[in-house]
DSSP file (Angstrom, degrees, kcal/mol; ACC not computed):
  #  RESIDUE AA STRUCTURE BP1 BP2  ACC     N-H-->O    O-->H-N    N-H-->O    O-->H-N    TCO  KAPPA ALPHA  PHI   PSI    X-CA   Y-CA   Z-CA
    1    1 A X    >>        0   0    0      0, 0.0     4,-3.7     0, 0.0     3,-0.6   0.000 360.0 360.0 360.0 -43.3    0.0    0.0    0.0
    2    2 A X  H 3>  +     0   0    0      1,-0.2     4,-2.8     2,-0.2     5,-0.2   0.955 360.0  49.7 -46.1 -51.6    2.9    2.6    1.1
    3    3 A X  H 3> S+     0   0    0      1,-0.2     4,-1.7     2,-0.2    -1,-0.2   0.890 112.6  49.8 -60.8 -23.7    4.2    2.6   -3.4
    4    4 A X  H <> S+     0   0    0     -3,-0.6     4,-3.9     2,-0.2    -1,-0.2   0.957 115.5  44.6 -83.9 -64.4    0.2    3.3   -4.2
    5    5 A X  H  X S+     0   0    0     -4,-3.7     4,-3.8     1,-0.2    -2,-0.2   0.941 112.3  52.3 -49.0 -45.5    0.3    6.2   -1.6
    6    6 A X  H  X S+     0   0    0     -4,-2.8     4,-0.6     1,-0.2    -2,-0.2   0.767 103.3  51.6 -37.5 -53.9    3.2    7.3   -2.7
    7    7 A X  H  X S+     0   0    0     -4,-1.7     4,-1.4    -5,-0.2     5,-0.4   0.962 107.7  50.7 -71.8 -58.0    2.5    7.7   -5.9
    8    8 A X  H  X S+     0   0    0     -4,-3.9     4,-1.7     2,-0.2     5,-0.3   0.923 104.1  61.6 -38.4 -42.5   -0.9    9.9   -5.3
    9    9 A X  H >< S+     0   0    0     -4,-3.8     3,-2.2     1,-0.2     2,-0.9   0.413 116.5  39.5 -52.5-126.0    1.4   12.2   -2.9
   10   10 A X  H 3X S+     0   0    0     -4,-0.6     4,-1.0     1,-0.3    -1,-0.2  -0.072 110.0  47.0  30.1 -74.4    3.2   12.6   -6.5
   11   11 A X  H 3X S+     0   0    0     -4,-1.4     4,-3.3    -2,-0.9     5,-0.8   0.914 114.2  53.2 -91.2 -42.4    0.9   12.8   -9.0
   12   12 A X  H <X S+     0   0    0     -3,-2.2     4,-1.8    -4,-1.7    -1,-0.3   0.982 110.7  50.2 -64.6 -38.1   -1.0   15.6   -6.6
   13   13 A X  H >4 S+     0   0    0     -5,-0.3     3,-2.0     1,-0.2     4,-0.3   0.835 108.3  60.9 -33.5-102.7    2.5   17.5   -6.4
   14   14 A X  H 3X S+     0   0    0     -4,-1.0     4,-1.1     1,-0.3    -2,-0.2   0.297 103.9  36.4  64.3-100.8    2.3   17.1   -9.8
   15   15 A X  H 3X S+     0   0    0     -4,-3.3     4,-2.5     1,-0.2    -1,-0.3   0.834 108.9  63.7 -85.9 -32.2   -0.8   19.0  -10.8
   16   16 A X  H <X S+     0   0    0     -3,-2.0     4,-1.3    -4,-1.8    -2,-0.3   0.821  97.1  53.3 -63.8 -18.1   -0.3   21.3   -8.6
   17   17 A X  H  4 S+     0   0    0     -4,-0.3    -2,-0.2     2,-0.2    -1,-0.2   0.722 117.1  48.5 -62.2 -40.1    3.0   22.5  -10.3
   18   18 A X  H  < S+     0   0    0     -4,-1.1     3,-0.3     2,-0.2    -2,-0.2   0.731 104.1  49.7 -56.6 -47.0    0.7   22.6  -13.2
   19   19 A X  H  < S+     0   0    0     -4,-2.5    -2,-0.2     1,-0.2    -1,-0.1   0.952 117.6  45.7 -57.4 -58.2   -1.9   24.3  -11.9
   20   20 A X  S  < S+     0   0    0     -4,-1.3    -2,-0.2    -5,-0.2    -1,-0.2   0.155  73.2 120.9 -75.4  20.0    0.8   27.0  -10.7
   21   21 A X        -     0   0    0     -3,-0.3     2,-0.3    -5,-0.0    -3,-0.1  -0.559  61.1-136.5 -82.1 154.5    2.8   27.3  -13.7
   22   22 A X        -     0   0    0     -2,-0.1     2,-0.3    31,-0.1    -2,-0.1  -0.896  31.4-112.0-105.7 132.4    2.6   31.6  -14.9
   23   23 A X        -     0   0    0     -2,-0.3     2,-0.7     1,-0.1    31,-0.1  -0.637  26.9-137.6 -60.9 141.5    2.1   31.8  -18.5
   24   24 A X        +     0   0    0     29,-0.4    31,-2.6    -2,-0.3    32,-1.3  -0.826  22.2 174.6 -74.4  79.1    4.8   33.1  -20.7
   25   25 A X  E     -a   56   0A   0     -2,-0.7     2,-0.2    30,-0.2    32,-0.2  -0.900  27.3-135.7 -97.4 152.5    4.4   35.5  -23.6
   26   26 A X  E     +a   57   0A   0     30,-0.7    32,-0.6    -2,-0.3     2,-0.3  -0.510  34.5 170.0 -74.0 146.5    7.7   36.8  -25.3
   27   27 A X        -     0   0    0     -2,-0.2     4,-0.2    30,-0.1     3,-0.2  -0.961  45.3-116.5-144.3 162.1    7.4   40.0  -25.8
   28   28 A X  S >> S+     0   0    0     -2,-0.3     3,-1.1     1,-0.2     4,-0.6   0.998 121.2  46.4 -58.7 -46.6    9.9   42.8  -27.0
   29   29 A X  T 34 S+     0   0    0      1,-0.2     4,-0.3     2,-0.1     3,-0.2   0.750 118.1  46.1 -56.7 -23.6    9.6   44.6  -23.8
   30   30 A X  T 3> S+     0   0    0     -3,-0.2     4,-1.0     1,-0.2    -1,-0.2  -0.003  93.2  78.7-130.5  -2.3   10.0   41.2  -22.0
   31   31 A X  H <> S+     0   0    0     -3,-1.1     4,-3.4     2,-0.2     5,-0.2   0.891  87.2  46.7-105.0 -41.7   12.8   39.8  -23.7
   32   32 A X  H  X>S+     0   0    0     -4,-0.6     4,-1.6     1,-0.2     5,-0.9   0.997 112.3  60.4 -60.8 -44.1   16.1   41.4  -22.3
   33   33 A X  H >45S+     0   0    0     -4,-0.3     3,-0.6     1,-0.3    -1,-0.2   0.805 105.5  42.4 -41.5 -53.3   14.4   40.6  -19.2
   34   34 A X  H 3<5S+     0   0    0     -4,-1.0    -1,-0.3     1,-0.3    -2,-0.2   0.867 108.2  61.2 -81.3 -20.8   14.4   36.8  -20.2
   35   35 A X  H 3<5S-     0   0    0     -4,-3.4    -1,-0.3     2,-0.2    -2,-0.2   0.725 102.0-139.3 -61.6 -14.2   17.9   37.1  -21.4
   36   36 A X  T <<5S+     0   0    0     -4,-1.6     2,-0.4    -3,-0.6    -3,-0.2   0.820  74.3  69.4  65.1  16.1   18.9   38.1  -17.9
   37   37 A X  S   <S-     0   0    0     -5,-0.9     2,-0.4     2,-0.0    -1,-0.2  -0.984  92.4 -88.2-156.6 176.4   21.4   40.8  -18.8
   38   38 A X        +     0   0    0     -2,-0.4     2,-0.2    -3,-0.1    -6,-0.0  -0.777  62.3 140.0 -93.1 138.2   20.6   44.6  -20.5
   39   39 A X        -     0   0    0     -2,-0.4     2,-1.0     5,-0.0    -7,-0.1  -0.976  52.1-117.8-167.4 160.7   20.6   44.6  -23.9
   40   40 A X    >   -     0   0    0     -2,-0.2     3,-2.8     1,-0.2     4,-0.2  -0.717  21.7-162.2-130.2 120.4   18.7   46.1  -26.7
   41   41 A X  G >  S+     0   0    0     -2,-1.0     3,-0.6     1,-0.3    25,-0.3   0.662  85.5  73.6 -78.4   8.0   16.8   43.6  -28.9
   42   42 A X  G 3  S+     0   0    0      1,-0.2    23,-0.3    21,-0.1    -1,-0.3   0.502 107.7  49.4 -86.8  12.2   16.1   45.4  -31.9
   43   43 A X  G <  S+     0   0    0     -3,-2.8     2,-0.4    21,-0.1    -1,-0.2   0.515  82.1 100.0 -88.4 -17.2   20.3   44.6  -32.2
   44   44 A X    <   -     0   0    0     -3,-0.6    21,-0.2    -4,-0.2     3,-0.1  -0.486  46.2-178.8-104.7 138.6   20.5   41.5  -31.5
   45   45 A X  S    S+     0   0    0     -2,-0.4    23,-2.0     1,-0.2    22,-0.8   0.388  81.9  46.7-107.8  16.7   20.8   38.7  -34.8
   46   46 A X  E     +b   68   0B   0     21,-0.2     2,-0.4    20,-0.1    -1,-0.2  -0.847  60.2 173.1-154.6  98.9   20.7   35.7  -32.0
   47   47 A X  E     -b   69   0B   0     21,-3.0    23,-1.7    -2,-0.2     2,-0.3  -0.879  11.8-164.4-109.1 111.5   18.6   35.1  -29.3
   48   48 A X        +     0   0    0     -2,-0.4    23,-0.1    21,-0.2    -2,-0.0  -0.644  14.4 169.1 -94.5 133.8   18.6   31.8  -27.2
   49   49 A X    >   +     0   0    0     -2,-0.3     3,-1.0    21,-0.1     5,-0.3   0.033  16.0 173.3-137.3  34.7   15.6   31.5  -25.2
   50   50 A X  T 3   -     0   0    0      1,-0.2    23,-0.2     2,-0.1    24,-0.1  -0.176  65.0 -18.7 -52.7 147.0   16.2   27.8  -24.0
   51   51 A X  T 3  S+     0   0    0     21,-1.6    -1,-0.2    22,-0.4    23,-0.2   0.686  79.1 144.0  -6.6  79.8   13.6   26.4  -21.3
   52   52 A X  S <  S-     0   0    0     -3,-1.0    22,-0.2   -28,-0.1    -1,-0.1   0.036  72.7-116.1-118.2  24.3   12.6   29.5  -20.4
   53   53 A X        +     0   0    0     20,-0.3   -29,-0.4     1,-0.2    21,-0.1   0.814  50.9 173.4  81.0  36.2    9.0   28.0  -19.9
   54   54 A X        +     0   0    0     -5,-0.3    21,-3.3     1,-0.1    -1,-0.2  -0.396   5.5 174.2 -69.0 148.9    7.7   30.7  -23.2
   55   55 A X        +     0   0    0    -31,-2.6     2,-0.4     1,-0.3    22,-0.2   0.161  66.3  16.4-135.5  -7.1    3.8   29.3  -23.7
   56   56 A X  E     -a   25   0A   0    -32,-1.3   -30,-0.7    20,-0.1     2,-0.3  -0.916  69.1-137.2-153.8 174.1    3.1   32.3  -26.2
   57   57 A X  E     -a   26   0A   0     24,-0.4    27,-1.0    -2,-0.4     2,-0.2  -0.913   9.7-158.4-160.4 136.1    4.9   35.2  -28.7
   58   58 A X        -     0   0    0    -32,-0.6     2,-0.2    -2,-0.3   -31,-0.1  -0.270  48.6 -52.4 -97.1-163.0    4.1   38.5  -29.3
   59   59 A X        -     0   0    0     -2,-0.2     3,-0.5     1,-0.1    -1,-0.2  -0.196  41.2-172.2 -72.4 129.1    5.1   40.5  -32.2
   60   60 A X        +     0   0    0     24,-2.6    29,-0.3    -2,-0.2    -1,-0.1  -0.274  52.9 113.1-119.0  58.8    8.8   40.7  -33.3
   61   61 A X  S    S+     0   0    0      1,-0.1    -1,-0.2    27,-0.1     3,-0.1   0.431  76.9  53.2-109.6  29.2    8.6   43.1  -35.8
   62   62 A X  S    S+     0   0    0     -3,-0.5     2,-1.1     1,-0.1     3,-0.2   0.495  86.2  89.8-114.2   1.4   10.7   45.6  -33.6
   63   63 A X    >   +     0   0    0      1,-0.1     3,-1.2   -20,-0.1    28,-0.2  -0.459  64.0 173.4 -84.6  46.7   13.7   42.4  -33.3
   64   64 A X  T 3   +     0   0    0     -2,-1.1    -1,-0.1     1,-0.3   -21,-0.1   0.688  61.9  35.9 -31.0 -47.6   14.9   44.1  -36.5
   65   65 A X  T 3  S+     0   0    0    -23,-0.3    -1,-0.3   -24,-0.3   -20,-0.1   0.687  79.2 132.0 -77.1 -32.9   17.9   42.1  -36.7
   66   66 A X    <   +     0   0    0     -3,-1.2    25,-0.5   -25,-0.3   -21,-0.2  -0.191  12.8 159.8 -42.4 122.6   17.1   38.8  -35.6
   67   67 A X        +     0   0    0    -22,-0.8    25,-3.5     1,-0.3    26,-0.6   0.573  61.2  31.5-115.2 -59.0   18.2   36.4  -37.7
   68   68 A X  E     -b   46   0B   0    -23,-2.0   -21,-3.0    24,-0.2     2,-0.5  -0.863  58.8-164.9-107.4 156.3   18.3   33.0  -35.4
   69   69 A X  E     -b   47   0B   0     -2,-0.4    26,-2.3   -23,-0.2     2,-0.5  -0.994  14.0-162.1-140.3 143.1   16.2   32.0  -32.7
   70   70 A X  B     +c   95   0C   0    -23,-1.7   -21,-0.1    -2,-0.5    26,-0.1  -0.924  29.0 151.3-120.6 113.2   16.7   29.4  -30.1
   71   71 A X    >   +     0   0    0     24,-0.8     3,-0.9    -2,-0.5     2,-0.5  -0.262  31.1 157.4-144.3  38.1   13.1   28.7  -28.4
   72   72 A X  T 3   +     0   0    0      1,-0.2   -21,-1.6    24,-0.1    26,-0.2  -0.550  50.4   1.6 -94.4 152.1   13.8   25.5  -27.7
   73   73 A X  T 3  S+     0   0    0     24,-0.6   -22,-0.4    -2,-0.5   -20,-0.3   0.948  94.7 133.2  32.9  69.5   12.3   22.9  -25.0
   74   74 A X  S <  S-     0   0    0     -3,-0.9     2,-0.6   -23,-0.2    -1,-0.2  -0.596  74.4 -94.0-106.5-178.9    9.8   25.9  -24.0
   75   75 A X        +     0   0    0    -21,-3.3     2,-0.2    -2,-0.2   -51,-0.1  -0.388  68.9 146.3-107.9  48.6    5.7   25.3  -23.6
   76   76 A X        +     0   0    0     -2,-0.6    24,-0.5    -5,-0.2   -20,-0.1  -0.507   8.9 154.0 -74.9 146.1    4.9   26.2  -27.1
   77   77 A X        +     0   0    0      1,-0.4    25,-1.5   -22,-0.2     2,-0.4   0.549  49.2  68.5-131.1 -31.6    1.8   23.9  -28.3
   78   78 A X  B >   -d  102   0D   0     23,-0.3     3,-1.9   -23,-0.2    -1,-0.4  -0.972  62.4-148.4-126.3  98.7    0.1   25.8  -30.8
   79   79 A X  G >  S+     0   0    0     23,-3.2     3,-1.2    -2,-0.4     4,-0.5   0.771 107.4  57.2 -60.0 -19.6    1.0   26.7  -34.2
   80   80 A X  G >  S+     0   0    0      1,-0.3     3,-1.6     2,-0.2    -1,-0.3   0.945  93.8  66.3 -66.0 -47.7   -1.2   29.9  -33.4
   81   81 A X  G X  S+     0   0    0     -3,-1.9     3,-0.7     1,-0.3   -24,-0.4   0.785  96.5  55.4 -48.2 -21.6    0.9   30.7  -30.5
   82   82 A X  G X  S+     0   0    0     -3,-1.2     3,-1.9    -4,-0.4    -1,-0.3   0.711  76.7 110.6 -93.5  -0.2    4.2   31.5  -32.8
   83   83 A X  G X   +     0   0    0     -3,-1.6     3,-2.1    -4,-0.5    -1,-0.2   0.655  63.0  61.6 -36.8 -36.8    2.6   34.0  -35.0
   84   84 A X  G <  S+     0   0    0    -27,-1.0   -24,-2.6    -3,-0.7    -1,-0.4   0.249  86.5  77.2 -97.0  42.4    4.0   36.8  -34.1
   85   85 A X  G <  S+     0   0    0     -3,-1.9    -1,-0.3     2,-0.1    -2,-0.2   0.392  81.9  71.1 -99.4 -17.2    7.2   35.1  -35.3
   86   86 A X  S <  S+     0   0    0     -3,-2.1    -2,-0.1    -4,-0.2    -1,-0.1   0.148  88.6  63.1 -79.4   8.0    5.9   36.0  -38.9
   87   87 A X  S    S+     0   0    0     -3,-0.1    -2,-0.1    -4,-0.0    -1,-0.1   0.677  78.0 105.2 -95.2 -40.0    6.7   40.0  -38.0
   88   88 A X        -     0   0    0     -4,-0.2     2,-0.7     2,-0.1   -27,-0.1  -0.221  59.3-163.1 -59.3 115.9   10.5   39.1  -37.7
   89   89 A X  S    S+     0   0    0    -29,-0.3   -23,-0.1     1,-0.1    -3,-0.0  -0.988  79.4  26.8 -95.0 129.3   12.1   40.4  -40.8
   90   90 A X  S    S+     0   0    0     -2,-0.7   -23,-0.2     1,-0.2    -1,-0.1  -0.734  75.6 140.8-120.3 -37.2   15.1   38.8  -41.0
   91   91 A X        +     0   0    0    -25,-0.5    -1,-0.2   -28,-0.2   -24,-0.1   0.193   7.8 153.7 -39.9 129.5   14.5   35.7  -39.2
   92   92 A X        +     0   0    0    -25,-3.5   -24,-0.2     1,-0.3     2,-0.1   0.842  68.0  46.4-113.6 -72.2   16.6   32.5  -41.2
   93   93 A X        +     0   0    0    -26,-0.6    -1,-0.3     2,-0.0     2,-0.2  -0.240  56.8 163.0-153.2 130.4   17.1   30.0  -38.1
   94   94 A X        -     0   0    0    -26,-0.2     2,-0.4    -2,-0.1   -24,-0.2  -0.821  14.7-169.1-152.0 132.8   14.2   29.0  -35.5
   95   95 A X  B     +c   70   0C   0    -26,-2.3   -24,-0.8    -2,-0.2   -23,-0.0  -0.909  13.4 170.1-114.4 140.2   14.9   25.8  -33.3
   96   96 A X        +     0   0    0     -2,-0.4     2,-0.6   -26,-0.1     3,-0.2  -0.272  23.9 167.3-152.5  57.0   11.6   24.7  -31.4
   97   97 A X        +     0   0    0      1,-0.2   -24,-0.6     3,-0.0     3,-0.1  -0.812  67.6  10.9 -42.2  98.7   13.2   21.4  -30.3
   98   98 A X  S    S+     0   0    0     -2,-0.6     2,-0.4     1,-0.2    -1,-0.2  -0.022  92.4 123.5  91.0  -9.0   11.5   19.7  -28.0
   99   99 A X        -     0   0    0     -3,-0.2     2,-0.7   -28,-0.1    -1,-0.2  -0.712  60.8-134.2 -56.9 112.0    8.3   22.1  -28.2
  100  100 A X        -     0   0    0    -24,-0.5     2,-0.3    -2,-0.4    -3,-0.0  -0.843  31.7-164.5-100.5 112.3    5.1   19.5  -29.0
  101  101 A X        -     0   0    0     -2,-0.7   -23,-0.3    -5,-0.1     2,-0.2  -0.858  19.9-177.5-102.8 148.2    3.7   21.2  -31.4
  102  102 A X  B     -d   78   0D   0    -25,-1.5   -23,-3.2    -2,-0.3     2,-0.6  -0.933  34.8-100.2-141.1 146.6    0.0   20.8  -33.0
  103  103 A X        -     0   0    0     -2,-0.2   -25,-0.1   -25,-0.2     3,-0.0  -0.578  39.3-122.2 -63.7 110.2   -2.1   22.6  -36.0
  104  104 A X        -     0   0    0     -2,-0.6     2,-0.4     1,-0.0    -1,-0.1  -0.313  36.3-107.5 -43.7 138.3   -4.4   25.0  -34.5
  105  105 A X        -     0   0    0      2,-0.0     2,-0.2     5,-0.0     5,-0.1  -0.753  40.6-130.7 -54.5 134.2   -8.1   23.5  -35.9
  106  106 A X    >   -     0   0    0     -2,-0.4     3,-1.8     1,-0.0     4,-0.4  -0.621  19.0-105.0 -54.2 136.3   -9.1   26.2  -38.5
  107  107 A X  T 3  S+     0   0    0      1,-0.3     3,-0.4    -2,-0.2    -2,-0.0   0.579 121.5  57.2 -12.0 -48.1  -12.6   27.7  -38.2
  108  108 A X  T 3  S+     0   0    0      1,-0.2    -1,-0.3     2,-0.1    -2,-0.0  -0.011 102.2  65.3 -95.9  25.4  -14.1   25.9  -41.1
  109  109 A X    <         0   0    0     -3,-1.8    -2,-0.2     1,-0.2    -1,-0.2   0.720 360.0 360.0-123.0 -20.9  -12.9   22.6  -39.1
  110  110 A X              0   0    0     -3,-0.4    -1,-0.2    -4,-0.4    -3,-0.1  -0.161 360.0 360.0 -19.5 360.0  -15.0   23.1  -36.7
């Protein structure tokens, strides 16, 4: 009986880590911030943003420079979520390794 308990303590940890997780959006303003040092991102032509636990992205059409982006093992789901990754002019390079990604249903799929 003690592994059985055990395992419920767990799985109730668990969801509660889940429950309490803060959503993430990237944002411009939000982004030296995730880098952890001062910088100014409309310079930057590489950004690494590895499991920094991003669930969403705003618009990077002020990331002027950006060329690669490292968004990898973050809580991306949703092809909808990366959109505003389609603002970035420059952007060549996006890694979303370990992101389980899915096709938002379209409207008419519904």
């Amino acid at each position: 009986h003690y592994p059985l308990r055990r395992q419920r303590q767990m799985c109730i940890r668990d969801r509660r880590r889940v429950r309490d997780r803060k959503m993430v959006k990237l944002t411009y303003e939000n982004c030296a911030n995730k880098l952890g040092k001062r910088v100014e991102p409309s310079k930057l032509s590489t950004i690494v943003l590895k499991d920094k636990q991003i669930d969403e992205i705003g618009s990077f059409s002020k990331f002027e420079q950006l060329e690669t982006l490292d968004l990898s093992n973050n809580r991306l789901r949703f092809d909808r979520q990366l959109q505003g990754l389609c603002d970035a002019p420059k952007l060549r390079s996006l890694n979303l390794t370990g992101c389980l990604l899915y096709t938002s249903p379209s409207p008419r799929d519904s």
